[in-house]
N, C-alpha and C positions, 0 to 999 in steps of 0.2 A: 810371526814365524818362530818356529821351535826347534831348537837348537843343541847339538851334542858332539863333541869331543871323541874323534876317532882316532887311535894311532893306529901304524901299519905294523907296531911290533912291540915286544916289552922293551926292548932297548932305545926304540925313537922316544925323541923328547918333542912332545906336542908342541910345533908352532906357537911363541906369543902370539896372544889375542885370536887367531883364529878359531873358527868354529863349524863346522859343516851343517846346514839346514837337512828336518828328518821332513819327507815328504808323506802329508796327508790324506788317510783316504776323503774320497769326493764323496757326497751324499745329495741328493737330491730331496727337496721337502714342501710341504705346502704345509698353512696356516690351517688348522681346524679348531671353529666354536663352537661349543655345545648348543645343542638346539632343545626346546623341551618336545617331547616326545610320547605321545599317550601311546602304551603299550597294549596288547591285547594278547588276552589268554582262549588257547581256542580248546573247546572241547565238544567230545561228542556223544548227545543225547537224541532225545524224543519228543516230541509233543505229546499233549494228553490234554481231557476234557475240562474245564475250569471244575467242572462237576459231572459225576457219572455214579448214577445210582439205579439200583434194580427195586422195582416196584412189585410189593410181596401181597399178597393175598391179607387181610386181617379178620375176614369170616366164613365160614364155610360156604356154598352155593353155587348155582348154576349162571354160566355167563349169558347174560340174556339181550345185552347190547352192548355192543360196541361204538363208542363214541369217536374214537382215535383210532388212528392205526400205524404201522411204522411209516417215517418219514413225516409224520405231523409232528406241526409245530406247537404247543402247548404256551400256555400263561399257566401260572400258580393257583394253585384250587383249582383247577379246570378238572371237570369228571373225565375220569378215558374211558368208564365201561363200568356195566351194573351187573346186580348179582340176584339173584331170585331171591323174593324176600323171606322164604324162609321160617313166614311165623313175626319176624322184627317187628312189623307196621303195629298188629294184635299185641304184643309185647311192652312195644311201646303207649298204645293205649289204655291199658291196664295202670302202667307205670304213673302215667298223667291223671287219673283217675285218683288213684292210691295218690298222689302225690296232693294233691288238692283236698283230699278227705284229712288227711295228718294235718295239711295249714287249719283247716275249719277247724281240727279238735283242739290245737294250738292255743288258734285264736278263744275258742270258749274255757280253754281250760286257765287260761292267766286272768280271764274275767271271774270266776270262780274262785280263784288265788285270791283277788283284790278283795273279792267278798270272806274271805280265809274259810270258803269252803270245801279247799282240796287242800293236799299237803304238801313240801316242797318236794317231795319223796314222788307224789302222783306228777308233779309238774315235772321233773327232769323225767321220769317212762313217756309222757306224752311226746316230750322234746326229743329224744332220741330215737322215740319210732319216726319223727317226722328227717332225721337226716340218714335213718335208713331207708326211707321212701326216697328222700333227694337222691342215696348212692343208687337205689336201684334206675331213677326214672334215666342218672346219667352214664347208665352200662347201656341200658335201650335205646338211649338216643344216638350213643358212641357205637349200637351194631348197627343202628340203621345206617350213619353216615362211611360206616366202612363197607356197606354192603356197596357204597358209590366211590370208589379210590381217586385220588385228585395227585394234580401232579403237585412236590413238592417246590420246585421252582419253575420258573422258565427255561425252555428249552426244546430238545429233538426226541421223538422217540425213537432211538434206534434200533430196538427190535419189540418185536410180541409174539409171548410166549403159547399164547391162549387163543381158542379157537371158538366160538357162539358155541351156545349147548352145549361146552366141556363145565363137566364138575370140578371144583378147585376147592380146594383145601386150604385151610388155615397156612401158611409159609409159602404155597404156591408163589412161582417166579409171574407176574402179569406184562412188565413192560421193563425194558431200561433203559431210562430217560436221561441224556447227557445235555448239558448247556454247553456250545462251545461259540459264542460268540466271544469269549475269549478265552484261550487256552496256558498251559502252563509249559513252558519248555522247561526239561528237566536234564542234568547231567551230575556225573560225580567229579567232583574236584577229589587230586589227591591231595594229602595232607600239608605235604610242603609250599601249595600254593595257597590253600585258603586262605590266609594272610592277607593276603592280598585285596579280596574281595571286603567290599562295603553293600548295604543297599541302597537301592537307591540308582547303581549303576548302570549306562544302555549297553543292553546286550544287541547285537544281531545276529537274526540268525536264517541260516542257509538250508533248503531243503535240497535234496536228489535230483530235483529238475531246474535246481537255480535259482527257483523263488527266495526271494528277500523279504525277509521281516523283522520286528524293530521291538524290540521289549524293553521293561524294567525290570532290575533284579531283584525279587519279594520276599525270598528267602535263603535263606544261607543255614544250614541244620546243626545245631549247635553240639551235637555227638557224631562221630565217626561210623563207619559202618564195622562192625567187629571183623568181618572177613578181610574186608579190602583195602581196610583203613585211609578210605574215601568219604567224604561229603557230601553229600545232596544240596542240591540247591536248585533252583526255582527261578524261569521269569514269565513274568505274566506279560503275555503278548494279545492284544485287540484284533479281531475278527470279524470285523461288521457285518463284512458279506457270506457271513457262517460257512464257510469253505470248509472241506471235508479235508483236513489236516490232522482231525485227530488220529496219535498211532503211526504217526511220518517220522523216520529219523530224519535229524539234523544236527549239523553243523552252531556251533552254538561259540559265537568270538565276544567276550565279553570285554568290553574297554574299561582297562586301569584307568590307575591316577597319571599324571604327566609326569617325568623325569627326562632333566638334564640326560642328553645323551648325543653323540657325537655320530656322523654319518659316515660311513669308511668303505671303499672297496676290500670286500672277504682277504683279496690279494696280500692285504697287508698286515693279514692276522699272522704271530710266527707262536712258534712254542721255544719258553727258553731252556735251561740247560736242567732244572728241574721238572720240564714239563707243563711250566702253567704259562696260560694262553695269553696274549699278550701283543703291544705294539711298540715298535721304535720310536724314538720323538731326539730332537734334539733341543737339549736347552744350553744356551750361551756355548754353542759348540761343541757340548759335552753327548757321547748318547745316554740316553736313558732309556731304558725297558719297564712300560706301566703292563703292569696284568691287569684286564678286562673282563667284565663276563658279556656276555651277547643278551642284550633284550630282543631281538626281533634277527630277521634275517631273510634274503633273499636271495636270488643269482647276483643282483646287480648291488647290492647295499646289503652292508651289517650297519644295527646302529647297536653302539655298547655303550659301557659302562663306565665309570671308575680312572675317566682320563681328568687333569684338569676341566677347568670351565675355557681355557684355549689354550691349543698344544702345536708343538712344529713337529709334524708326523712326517717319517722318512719315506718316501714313495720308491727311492732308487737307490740302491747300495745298503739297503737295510742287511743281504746276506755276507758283507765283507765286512761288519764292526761287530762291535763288543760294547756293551755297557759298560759308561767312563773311562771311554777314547773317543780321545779330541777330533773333531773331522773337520773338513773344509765344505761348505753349505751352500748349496744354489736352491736357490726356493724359486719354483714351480713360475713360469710366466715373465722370471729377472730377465733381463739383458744380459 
């Protein structure tokens, strides 16, 4: 009990030994321990195709078959469609011709050397007609394989550009082949949180209809975007069932690391007399005001920050004290 000396005037003479007890305010409190607490940063991005590429013409011709068409499924080298040949096959035969006549004059001309009937002068003109014969035989060989375009990976063809008996052109658009058996969810972090992020991290992440899916985080972009002064970053999420998610926004909750953090009803959040946000607590009777910052939040639960690792948090009578004033404490459940 705490105790102080009242007289009823300047003239009274304070009673020996007396003392008048000063009455405490009541405070109500429960015990809180920190729990650890995996935080999650939510942000909002889009899917896209692990890979998506436009399949371009590489020689001039007539489309003469069509192998593939949209909505096929491709493997790697697979032909999608042929080109009229254009003269290549003749080209090519010539090239093979030529090609084989340079090896013979080659081969007799270093037999001729050995006999030091020619000069090193005639031997290197032999040798370098024979790898302008090798460059030319491998443009021939490289028109005829482009006259037959293959896909560059596995994958979908999502659209076709080209129609049988259309002439195309060298750069012509033919097909645009996307792989999404797995895809990339993609979002920009702003500056202040990328910190945060590691790889390696599960992301989940949430489409418009509720679907759920489960990633890894692959990338984190090691520059800023100059406008937005945001981050890119990346997770690679599996698709077995090649569902057509490419180009879907989502929801994208990427789980931190665990922190120490304490569970509390919102109720008990106050601001103090400079405004920074904060809880009541009492220790050994005394109040204290710890400032907090919020990791997460709810209607029903904030979990923060910045309290001890166990605190006596004031549930009732928080709005009638003062930080370092004494109070008289009933915790939560006593008799």
């Amino acid at each position: 009990m705490v105790y102080a000396e009242r007289y009823s005037s300047a003239s009274d003479s304070p009673p020996a030994g007396v003392a008048e007890p000063i009455s405490l305010s009541r405070v109500q409190t429960r015990l809180s321990e920190a729990q650890d607490y995996r935080t999650q940063l939510t942000l909002q991005g889009q899917l896209i195709p692990w890979h998506d590429l436009e399949i371009k013409a590489l020689e001039t011709g007539i489309v003469t078959n069509l192998f593939k068409t949209e909505g096929d499924q491709v493997n790697a080298d697979e032909s999608l469609l042929q080109l009229s040949d254009e003269g290549r096959s003749a080209r090519l035969a010539q090239a093979t011709a030529l090609l084989e006549l340079r090896r013979s004059e080659l081969a007799g001309a270093q037999t001729l050397k050995q006999r030091q009937l020619i000069s090193d002068t005639e031997l290197s003109r032999v040798r370098n007609e024979l790898k302008l014969a090798e460059n030319i035989f491998i443009e021939a060989q490289l028109s005829i394989d482009h006259s037959l375009p293959k896909a560059p990976f596995n994958g979908i063809l999502a659209r076709r550009f080209v129609e049988p008996g259309e002439l195309v052109q060298k750069g012509t658009r033919l097909f645009q082949l996307v792989a999404i058996d797995k895809l990339r969810a993609q979002a920009q972090v702003p500056q202040q949180q990328v910190g945060q992020l590691r790889l390696g991290q599960q992301v989940t992440i949430t489409l418009l209809d509720g679907s759920v899916l489960t990633g890894i985080l692959s990338f984190i972009s090691p520059t800023a975007d100059s406008a937005t002064r945001s981050y890119l970053i990346e997770a690679e999420v599996q698709n077995p069932n090649f569902l057509p998610l490419s180009g879907a926004s989502a929801s994208l909750q990427v789980h931190l690391e665990s922190i120490p953090a304490h569970a509390i009803s919102p109720a008990l959040l106050k601001l103090d007399k400079r405004g920074k946000l904060g809880v009541y607590a009492v220790r050994e009777n005394l109040v204290t005001f710890y400032p907090v910052a919020i990791a997460d939040t709810n209607d029903n639960v904030a979990w923060v920050t910045g309290l001890p690792r166990q605190v006596e948090l004031i549930t009732l009578g928080a709005g009638f004290v003062n930080p370092d004033q004494f109070v008289t404490v009933t915790r939560e459940g006593a008799e």
